[in-house]
N, CA, C and O of each residue as an XYZ file, in Angstrom:
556
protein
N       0.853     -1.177      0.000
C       0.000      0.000      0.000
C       0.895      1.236      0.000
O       1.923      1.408      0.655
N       0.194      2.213     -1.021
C       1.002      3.511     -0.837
C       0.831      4.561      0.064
O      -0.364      4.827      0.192
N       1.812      5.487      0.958
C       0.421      6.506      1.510
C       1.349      6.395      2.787
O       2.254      5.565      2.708
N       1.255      7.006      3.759
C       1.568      7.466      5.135
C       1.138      6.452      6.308
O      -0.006      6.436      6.762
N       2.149      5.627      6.741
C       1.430      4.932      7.445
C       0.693      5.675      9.275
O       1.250      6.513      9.984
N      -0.282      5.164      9.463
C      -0.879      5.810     10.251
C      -1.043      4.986     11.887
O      -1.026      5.408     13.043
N      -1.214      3.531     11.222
C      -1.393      3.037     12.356
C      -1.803      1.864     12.359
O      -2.884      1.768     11.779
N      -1.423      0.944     12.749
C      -2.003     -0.375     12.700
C      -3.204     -1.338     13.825
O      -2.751     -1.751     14.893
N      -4.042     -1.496     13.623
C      -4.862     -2.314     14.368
C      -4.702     -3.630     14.613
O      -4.163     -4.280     13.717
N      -5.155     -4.402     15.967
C      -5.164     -6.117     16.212
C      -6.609     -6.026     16.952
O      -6.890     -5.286     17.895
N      -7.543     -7.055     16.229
C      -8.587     -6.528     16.717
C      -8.721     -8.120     17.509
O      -7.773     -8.905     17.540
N     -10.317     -8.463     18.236
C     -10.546     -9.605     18.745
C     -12.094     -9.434     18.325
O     -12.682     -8.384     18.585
N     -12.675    -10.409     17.726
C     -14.138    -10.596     18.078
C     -14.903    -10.538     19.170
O     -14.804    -11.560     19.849
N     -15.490     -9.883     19.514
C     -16.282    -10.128     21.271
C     -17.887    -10.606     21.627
O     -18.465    -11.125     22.582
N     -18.223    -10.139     20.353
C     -20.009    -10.884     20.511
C     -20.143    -11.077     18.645
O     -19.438    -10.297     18.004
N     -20.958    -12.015     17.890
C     -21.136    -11.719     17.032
C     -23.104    -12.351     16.661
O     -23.567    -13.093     17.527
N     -23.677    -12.133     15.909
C     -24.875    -12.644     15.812
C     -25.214    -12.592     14.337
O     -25.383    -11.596     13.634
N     -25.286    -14.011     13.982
C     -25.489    -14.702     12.368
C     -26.934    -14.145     11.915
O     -27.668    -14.314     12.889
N     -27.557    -13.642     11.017
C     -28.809    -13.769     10.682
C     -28.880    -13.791      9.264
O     -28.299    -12.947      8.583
N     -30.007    -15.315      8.467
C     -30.024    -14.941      7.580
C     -31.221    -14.205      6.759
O     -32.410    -14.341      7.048
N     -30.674    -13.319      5.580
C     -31.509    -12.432      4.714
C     -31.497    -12.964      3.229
O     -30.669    -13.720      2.722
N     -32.680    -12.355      2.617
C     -32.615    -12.899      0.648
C     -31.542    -12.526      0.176
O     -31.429    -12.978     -0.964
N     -30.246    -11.613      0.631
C     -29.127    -11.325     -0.191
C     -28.074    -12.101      0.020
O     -27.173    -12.231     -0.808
N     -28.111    -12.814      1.409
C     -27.107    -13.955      1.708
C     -27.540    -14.047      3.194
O     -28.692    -14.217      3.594
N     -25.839    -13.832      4.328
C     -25.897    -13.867      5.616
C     -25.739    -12.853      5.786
O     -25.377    -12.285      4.755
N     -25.851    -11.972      6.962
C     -25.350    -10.730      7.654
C     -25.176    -11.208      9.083
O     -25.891    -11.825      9.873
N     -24.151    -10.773      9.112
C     -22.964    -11.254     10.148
C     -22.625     -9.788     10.936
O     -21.977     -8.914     10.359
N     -23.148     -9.613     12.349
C     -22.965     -8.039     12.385
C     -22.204     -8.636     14.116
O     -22.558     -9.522     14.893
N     -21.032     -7.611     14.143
C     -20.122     -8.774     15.507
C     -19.163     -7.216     15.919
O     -18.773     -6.336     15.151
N     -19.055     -7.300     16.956
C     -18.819     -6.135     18.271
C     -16.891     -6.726     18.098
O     -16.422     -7.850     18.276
N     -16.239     -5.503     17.720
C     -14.685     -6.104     17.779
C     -14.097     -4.457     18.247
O     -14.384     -3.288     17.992
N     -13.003     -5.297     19.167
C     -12.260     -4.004     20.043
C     -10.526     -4.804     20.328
O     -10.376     -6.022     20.418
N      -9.847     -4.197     20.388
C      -8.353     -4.091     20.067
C      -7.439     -3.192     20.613
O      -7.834     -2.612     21.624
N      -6.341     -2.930     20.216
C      -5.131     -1.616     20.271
C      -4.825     -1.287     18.989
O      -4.524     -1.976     18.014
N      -4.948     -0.166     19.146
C      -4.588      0.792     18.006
C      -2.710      1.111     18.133
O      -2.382      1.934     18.987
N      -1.379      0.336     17.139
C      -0.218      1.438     18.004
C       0.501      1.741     16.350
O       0.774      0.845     15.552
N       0.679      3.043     16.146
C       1.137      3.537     15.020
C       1.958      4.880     15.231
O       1.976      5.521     16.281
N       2.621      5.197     14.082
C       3.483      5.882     14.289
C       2.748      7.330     14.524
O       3.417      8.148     15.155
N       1.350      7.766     14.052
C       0.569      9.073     14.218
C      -0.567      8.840     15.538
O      -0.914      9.752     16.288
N      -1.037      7.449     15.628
C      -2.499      7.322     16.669
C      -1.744      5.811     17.561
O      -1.224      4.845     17.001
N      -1.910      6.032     19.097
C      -1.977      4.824     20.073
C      -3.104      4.626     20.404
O      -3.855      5.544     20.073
N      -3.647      3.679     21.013
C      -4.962      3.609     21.851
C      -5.605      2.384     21.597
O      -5.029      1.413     21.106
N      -7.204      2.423     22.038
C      -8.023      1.150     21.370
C      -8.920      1.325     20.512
O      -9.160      2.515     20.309
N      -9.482      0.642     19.954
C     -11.068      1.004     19.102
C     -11.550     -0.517     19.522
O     -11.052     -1.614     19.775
N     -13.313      0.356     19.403
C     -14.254     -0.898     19.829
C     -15.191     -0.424     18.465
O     -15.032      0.728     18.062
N     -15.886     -1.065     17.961
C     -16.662     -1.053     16.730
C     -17.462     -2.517     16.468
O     -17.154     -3.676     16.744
N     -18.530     -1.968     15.865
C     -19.939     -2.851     15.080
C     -19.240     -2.541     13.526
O     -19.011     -1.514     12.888
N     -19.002     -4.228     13.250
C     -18.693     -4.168     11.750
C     -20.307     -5.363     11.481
O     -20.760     -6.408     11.947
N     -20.675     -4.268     10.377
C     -21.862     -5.056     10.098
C     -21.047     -5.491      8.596
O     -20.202     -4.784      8.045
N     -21.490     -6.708      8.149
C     -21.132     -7.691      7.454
C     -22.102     -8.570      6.198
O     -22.824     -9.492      6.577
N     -22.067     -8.357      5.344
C     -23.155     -9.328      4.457
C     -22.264     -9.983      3.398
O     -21.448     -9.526      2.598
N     -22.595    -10.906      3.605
C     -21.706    -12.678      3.064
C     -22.727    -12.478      1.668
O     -23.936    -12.266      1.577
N     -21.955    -12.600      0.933
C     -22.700    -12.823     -0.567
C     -22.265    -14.391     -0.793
O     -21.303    -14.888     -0.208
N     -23.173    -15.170     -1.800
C     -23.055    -16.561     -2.173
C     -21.743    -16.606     -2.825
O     -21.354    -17.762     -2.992
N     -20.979    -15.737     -3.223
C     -19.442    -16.205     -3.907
C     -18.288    -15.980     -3.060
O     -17.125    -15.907     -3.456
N     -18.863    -15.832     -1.369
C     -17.906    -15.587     -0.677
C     -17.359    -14.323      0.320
O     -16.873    -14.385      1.450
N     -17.662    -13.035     -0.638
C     -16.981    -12.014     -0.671
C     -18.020    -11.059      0.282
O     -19.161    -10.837     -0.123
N     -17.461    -10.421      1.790
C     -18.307     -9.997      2.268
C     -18.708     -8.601      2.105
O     -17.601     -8.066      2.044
N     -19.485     -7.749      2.004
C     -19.870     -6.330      1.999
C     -19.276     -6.103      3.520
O     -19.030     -7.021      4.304
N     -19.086     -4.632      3.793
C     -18.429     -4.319      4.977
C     -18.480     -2.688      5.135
O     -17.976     -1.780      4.474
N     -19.661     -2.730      6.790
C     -19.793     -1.314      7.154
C     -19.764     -1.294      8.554
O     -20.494     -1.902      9.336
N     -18.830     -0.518      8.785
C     -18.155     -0.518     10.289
C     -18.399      1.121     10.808
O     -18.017      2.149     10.249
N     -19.035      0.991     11.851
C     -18.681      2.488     12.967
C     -18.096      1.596     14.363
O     -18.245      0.513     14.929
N     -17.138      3.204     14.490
C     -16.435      2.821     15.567
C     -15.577      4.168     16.130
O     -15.357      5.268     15.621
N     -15.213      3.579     17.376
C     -14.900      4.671     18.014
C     -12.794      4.490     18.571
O     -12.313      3.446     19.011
N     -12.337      5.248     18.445
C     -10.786      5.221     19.101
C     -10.687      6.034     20.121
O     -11.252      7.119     20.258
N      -9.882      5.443     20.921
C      -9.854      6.025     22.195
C      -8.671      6.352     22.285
O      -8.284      5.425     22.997
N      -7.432      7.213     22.036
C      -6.130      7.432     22.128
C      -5.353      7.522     22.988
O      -6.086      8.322     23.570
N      -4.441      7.441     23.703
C      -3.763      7.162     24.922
C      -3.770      7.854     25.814
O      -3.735      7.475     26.984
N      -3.836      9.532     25.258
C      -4.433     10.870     25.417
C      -5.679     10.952     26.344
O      -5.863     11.738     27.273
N      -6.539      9.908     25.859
C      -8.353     10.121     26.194
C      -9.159     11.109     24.634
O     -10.301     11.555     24.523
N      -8.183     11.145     23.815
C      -9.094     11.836     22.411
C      -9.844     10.698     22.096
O      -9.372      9.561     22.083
N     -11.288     11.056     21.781
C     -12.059     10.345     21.044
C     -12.525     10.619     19.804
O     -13.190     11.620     19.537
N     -12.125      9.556     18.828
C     -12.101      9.406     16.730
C     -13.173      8.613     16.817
O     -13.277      7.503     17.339
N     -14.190      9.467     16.102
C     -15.125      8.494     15.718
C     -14.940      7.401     14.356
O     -13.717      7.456     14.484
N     -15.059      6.763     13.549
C     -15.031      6.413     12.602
C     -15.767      5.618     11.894
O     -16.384      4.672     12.383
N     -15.771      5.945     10.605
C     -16.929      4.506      9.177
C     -15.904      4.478      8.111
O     -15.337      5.304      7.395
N     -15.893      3.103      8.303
C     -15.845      2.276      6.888
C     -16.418      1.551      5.849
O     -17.441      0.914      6.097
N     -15.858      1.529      4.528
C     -16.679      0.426      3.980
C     -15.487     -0.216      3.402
O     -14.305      0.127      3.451
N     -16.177     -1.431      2.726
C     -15.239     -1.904      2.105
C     -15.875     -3.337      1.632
O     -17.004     -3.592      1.212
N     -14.343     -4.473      1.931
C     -14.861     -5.572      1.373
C     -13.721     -6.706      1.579
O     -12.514     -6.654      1.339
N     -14.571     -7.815      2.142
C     -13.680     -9.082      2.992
C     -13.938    -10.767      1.745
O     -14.925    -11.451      1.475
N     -12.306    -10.817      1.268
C     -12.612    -11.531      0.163
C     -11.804    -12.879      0.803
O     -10.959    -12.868      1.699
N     -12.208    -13.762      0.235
C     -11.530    -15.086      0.656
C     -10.397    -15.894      0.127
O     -10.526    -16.200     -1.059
N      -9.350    -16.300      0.702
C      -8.252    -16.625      0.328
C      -8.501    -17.850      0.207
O      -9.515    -18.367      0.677
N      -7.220    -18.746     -0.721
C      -7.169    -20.021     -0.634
C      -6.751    -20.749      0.690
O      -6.869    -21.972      0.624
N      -6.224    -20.180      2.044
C      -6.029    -20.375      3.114
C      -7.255    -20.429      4.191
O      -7.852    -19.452      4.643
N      -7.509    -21.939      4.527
C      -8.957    -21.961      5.087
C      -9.284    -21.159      6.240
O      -8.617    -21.477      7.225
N     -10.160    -20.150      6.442
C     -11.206    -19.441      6.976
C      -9.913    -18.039      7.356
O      -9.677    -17.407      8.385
N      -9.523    -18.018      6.446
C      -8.592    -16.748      6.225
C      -9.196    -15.531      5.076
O      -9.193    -15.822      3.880
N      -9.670    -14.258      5.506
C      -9.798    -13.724      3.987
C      -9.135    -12.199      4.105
O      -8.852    -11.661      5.175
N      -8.972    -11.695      2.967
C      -8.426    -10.413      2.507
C      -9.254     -9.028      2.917
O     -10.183     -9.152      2.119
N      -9.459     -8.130      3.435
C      -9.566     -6.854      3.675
C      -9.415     -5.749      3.476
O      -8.469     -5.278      4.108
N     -10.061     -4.912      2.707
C      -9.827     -3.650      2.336
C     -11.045     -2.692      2.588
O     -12.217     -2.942      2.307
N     -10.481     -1.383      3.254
C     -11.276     -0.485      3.617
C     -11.180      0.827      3.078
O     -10.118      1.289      2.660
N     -12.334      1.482      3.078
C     -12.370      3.329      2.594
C     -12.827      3.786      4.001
O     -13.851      3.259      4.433
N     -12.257      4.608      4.689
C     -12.072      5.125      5.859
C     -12.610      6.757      5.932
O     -12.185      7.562      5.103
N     -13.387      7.086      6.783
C     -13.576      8.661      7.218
C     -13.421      8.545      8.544
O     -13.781      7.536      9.150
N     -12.842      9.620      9.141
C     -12.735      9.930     10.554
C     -13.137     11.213     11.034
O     -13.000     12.210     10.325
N     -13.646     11.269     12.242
C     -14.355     12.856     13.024
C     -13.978     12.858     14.179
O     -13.929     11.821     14.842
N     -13.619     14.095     14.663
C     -12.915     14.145     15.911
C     -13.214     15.529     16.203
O     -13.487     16.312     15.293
N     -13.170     15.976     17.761
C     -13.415     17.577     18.180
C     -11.545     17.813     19.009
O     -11.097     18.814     19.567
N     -11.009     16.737     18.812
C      -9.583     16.920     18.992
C      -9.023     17.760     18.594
O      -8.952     17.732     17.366
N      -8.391     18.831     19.204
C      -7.509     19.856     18.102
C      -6.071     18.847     17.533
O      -5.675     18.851     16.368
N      -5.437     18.008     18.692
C      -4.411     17.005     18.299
C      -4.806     16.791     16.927
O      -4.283     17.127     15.865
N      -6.081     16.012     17.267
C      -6.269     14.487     15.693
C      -7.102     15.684     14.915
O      -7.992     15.106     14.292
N      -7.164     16.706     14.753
C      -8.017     17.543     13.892
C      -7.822     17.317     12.279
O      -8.689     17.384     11.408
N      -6.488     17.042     12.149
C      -5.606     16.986     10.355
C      -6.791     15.744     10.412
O      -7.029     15.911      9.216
N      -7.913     14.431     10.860
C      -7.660     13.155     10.364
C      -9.132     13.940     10.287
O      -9.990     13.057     10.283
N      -9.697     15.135     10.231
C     -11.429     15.055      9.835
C     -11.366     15.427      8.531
O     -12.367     15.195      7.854
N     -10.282     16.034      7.928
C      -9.702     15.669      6.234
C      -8.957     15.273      5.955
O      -8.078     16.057      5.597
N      -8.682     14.003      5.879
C      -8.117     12.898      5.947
C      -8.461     11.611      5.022
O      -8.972     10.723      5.704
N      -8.331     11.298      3.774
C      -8.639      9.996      3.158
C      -8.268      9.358      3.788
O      -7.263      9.860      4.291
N      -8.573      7.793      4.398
C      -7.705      6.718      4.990
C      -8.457      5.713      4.509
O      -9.657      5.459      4.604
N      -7.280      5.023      3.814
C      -7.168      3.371      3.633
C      -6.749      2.194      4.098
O      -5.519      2.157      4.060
N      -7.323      1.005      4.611
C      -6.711      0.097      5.219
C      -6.883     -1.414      4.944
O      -7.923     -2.032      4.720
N      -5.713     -1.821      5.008
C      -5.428     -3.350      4.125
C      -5.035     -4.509      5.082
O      -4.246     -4.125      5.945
N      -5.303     -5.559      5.149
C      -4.883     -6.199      6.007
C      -6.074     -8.226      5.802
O      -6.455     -8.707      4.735
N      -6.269     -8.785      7.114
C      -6.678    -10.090      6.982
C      -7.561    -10.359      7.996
O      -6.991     -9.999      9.026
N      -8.715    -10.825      8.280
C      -9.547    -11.878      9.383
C      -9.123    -13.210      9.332
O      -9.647    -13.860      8.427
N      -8.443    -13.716      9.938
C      -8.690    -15.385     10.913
C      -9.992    -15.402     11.289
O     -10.271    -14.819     12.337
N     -10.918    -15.976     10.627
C     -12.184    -16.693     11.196
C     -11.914    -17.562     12.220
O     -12.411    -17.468     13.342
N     -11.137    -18.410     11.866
C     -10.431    -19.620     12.942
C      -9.961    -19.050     14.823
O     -10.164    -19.704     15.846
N      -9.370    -17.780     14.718
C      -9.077    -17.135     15.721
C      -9.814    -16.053     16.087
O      -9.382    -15.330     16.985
N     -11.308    -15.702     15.319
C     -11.777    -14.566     15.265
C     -11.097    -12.857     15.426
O     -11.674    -11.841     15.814
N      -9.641    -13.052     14.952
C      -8.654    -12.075     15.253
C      -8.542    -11.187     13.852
O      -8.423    -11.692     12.736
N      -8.599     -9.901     14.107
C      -8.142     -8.893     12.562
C      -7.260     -8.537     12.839
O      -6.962     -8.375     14.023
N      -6.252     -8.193     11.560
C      -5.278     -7.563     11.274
C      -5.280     -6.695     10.207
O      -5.407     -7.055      9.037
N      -5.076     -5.014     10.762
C      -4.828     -4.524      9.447
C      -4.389     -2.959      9.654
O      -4.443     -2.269     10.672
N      -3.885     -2.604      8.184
C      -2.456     -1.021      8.635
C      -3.279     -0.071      8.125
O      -3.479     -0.288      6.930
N      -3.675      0.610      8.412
C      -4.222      2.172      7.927
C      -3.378      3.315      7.327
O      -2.649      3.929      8.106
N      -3.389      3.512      6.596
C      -2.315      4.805      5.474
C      -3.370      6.024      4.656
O      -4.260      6.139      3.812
N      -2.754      6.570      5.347
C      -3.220      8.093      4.522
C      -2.636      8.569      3.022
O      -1.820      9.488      2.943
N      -3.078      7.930      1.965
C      -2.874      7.940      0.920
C      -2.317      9.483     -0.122
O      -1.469      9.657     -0.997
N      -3.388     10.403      0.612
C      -3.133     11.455      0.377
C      -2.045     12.528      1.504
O      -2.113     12.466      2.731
N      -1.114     13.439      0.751
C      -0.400     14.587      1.518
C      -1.805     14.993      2.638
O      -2.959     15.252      2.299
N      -1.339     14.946      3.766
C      -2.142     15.934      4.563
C      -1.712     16.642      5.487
O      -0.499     16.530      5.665
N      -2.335     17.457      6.266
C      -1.600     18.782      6.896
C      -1.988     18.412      8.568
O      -3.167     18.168      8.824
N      -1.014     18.383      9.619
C      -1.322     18.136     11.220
C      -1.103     19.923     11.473
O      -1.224     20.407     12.599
């Protein structure tokens, strides 16, 4: 990935609840972690809501909140999309990121593009993934 790295996440699954709909499954599951990067420390807790399409590939809309080491609170939404590897119950991750904050610190990240790439272990219910600010931006 190109872009400024910002910060990397390790997340854990903590509740999740299966339901199915006519477009597939929706999979909507409570995940919280540490945030430690070279611009943001802290944790995030977030609802990634989830819809499993029949070829695999999940739809992906996440709010969530960061809590910085500070006590600043980043709100944040993503979207994106969780694709499946040939490595069993392993899949691929990619996100389009906005962030809001009343932080004067984290103020540069409420114009801010952020992208983030990374993997889910189904097997370990564990995420991994790096966040980069693609675009020049101003702190």
């Amino acid at each position: 990935m190109q872009g400024e790295l910002l910060f990397e996440k390790k997340l854990k699954v903590t509740v999740g609840v299966i339901i199915p709909v006519p477009e597939g499954t929706r999979v909507n599951v409570e995940v919280a972690g540490t945030i430690r990067g070279p611009k943001i420390n802290g944790t995030s807790k977030s609802i990634d809501y989830a819809l499993f399409r029949a070829d695999g590939t999940a739809l992906l809309h996440i709010h969530g909140v960061i809590t910085t080491e500070e006590g600043d609170l980043i709100y944040y939404e993503a979207s994106g999309f969780s694709t499946p590897t040939e490595q069993e119950g392993r899949s691929n991750v990619k996100e389009a990121v906005t962030l809001q904050t009343a932080s004067e610190k984290y103020a540069w990240l409420n114009a801010t593009i952020v992208v983030a790439e990374g993997y889910v272990d189904t097997n370990t219910e564990e995420l991994y993934l790096k966040y980069f600010a693609p675009f020049q931006h101003r702190e």
